[in-house]
C-alpha positions in Angstrom: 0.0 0.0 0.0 1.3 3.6 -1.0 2.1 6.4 1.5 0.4 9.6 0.6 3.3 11.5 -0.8 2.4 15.2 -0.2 2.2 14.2 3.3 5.2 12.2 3.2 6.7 15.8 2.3 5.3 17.4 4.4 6.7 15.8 7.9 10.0 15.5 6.2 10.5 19.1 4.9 8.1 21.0 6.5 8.8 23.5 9.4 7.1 22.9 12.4 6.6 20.6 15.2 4.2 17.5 16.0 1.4 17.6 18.4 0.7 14.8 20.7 -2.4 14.6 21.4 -2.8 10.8 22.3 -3.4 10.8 25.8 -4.8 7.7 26.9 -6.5 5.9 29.7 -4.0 6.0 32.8 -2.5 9.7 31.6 -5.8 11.1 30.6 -7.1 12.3 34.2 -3.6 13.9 34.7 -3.9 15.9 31.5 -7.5 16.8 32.6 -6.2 18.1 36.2 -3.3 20.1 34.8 -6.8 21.9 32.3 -8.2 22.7 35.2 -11.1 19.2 35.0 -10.8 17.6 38.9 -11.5 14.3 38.9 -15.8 14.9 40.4 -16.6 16.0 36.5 -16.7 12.8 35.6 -17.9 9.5 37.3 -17.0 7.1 34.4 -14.3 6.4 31.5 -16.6 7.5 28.6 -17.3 10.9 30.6 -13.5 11.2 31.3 -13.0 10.5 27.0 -16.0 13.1 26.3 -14.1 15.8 28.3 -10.5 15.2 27.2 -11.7 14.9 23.5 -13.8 18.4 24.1 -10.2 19.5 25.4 -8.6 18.1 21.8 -11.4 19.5 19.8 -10.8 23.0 21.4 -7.0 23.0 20.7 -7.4 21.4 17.3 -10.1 24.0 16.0 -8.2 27.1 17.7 -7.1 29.3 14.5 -3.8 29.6 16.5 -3.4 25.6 15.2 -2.1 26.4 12.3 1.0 25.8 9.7 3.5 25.5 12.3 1.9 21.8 13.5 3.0 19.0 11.1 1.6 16.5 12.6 -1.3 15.3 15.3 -1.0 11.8 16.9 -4.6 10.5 18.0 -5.6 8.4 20.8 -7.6 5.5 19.3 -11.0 6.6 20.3 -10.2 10.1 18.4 -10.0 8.3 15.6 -13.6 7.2 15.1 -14.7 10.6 16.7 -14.9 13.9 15.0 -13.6 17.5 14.9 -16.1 20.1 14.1 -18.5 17.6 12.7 -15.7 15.8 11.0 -14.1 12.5 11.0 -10.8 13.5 13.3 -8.5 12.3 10.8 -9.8 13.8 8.0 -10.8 17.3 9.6 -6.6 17.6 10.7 -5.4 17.4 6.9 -8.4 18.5 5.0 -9.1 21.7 7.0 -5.0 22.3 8.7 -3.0 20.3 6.2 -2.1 18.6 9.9 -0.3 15.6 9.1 -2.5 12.9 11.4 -1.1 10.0 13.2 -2.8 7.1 15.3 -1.3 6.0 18.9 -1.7 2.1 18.0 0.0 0.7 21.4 -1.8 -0.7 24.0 0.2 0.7 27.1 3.5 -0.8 28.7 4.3 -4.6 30.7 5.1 -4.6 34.0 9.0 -3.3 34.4 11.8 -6.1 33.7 15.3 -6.1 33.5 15.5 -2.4 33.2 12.6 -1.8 30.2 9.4 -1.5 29.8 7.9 -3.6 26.4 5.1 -2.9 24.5 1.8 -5.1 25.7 0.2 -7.2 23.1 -1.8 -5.0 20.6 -4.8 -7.2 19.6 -6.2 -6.8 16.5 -3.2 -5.1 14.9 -4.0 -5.5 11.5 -7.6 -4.8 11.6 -6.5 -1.8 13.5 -4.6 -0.7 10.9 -6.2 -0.9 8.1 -8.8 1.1 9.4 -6.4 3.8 10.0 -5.1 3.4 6.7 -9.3 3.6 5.4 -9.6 7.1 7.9 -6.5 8.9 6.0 -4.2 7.9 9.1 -0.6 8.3 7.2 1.5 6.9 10.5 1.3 5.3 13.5 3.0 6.2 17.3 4.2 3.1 19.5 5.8 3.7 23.0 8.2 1.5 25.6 10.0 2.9 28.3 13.9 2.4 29.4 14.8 3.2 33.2 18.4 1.2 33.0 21.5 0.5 31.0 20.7 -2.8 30.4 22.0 -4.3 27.4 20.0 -7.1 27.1 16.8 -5.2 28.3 17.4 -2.4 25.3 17.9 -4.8 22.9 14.7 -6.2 23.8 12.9 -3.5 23.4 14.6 -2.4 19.9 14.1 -5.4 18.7 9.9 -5.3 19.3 9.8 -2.0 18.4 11.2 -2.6 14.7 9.4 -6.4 14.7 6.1 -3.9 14.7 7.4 -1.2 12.9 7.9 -3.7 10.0 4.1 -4.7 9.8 2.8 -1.1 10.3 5.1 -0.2 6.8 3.5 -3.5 5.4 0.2 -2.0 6.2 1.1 1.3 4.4 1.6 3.2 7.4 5.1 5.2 9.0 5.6 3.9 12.2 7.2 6.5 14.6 9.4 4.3 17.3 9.1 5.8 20.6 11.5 4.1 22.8 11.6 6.8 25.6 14.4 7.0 28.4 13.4 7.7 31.6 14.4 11.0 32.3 14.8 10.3 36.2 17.4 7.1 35.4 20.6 7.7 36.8 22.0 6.3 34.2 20.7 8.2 31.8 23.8 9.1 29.1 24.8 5.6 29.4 21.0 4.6 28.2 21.4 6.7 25.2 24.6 5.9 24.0 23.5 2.5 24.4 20.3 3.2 22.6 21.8 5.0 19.9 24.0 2.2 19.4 21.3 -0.4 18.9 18.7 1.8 16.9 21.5 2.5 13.8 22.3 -1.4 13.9 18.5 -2.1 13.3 18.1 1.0 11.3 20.3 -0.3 8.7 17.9 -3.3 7.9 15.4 -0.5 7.0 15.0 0.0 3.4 15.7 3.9 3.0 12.3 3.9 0.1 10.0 3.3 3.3 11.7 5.3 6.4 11.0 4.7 9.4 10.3 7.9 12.1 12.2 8.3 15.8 10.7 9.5 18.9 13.0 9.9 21.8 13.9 11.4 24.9 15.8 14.6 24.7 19.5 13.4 24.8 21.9 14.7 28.1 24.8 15.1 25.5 23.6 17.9 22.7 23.5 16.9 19.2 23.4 13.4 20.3 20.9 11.9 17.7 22.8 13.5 14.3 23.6 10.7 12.8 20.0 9.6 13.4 18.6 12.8 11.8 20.8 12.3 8.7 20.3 8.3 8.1 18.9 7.7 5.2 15.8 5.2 6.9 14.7 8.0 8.6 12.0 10.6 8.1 12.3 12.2 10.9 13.2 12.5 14.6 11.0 13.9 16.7 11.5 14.6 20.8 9.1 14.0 23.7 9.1 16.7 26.8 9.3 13.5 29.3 8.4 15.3 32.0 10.5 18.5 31.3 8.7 22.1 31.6 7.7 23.4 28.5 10.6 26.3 29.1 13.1 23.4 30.0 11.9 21.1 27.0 12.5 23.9 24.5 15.8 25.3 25.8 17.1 21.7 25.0 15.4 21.0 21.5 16.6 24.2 20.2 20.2 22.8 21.4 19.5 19.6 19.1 19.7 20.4 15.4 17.0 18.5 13.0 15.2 17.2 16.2 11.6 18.8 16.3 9.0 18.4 19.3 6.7 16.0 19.6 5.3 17.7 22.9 1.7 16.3 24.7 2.3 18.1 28.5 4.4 20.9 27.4 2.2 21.6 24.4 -1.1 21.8 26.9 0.8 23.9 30.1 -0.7 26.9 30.8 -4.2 26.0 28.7 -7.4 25.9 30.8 -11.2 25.1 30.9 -12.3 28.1 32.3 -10.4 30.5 30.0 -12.6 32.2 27.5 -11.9 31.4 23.6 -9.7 35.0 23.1 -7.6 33.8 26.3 -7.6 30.3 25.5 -6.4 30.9 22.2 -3.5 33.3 23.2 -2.0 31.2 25.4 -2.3 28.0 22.8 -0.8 30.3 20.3 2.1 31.6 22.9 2.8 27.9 23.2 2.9 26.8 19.9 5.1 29.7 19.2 7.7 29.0 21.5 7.6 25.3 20.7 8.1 25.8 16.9 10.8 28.2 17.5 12.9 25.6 19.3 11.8 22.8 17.0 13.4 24.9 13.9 16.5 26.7 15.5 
């Protein structure tokens, strides 16, 4: 199956940053606290979903969501929802020329040896082709590293790439999220490490179907380079990991050809209560400062 080329282009020549906007279940009350949502709005799961994707539809439809966002990753439920009476999918490229991508993991296995893998995704291939149907052009996968442990890190590459290979057979672009925990002590070590492993597999990857990267921001500056120029990848993208938006920012502008793929960072400082000419100020004050950093 074909990848839509003019999106293709986009994400690997445009100039701005991806939102993440994939919160699931065990983050999604966390991201409704920090809006200003306490927990005694909702009493159930599809209550919690109907508030956080009222939060999504706000940001999405804000006119201050504009050029400077490449690229949206959806939580699954998004997906079959709609923005301003249109499928999600659809509404991000037809009406933003927002790249869209689909969060197709099913949350993280209990830590071992250091890593946390990627649970079973039942389904996968059903899942995907309905993406595929709903204009989806990639998909988002995450796993977690909290030691340097060889064996653990291999692991985890090594699952990672095993799915990233059927999401490009499904005519998708998987973005591989192995994230380093930005508490781990042994931090540097992980990413050397990591680095290590990801252009071993990365060379198996024909360069006619990249692959995308998103990582941790690195504690050495410039780190990921020869990721950013290998010829299997579209594009590598950063998470905040915790970081504030400020701190995020100051050290994505310090990493050339890395852009932001920010969920917190991108949402801090946004609120229910504000009225639309607040909320959208402080959404575009965001997405300003973001974007700068993503293309110093």
């Amino acid at each position: 199956m074909t990848i839509n080329s003019e999106q293709r282009d986009r994400i690997a020549s445009g100039q701005g940053f991806i939102a993440a906007l994939d919160q699931s279940g065990g983050s999604t009350p966390k991201a409704l606290k920090l809006y200003g949502v306490d927990e005694s709005a909702y009493s159930n799961d599809a209550e919690m979903f109907a508030l956080v994707h009222r939060m999504r539809e706000r940001i999405v439809t804000s006119p201050s969501f504009d050029g400077r966002i490449l690229g949206a990753i959806l939580f699954e439920r998004t997906l079959d929802d709609s923005f301003a009476g249109q499928e999600a999918a659809r509404f991000l490229w037809e009406q933003k020329k927002v790249v869209p991508f689909l969060k197709i993991d099913k949350g993280l296995e209990d830590e071992e040896g250091g890593v946390q893998m990627l649970k079973p995704i039942p389904g996968l291939e059903d899942l995907l082709a309905r993406a595929k149907a709903k204009g989806v052009f990639g998909t988002k996968e995450r796993s977690v590293i909290k030691a340097n442990n060889a064996v653990g890190i291999a692991a985890v590459l090594d699952q990672q790439f095993e799915l990233a290979r059927k999401v490009l057979a499904a005519g998708l672009v998987p973005i591989i999220e192995p994230e380093v925990d930005i508490k781990s002590a042994d931090k540097e070590a992980i990413e050397a490490e990591l680095k290590r492993g990801l252009l071993e597999r990365l060379d198996g990857i024909d360069a006619s179907t990249p692959v995308m990267l998103k990582l941790t921001l690195p504690s050495v500056d410039g780190f990921f380079a020869e990721l950013v120029a290998h010829p299997s990848v579209l594009k590598v993208v950063a998470l905040s990991g915790g970081y504030s938006r400020d701190d995020a920012n100051a050290k994505l502008a310090r990493n050339p050809g890395v852009i932001a793929s920010f969920s917190r960072a991108l949402t801090e400082g946004l609120g229910a209560q504000q009225g639309d000419e607040e909320f959208d100020k402080a959404l575009d004050a965001s997405i300003e400062s973001i974007y700068r950093a993503s293309i110093a």
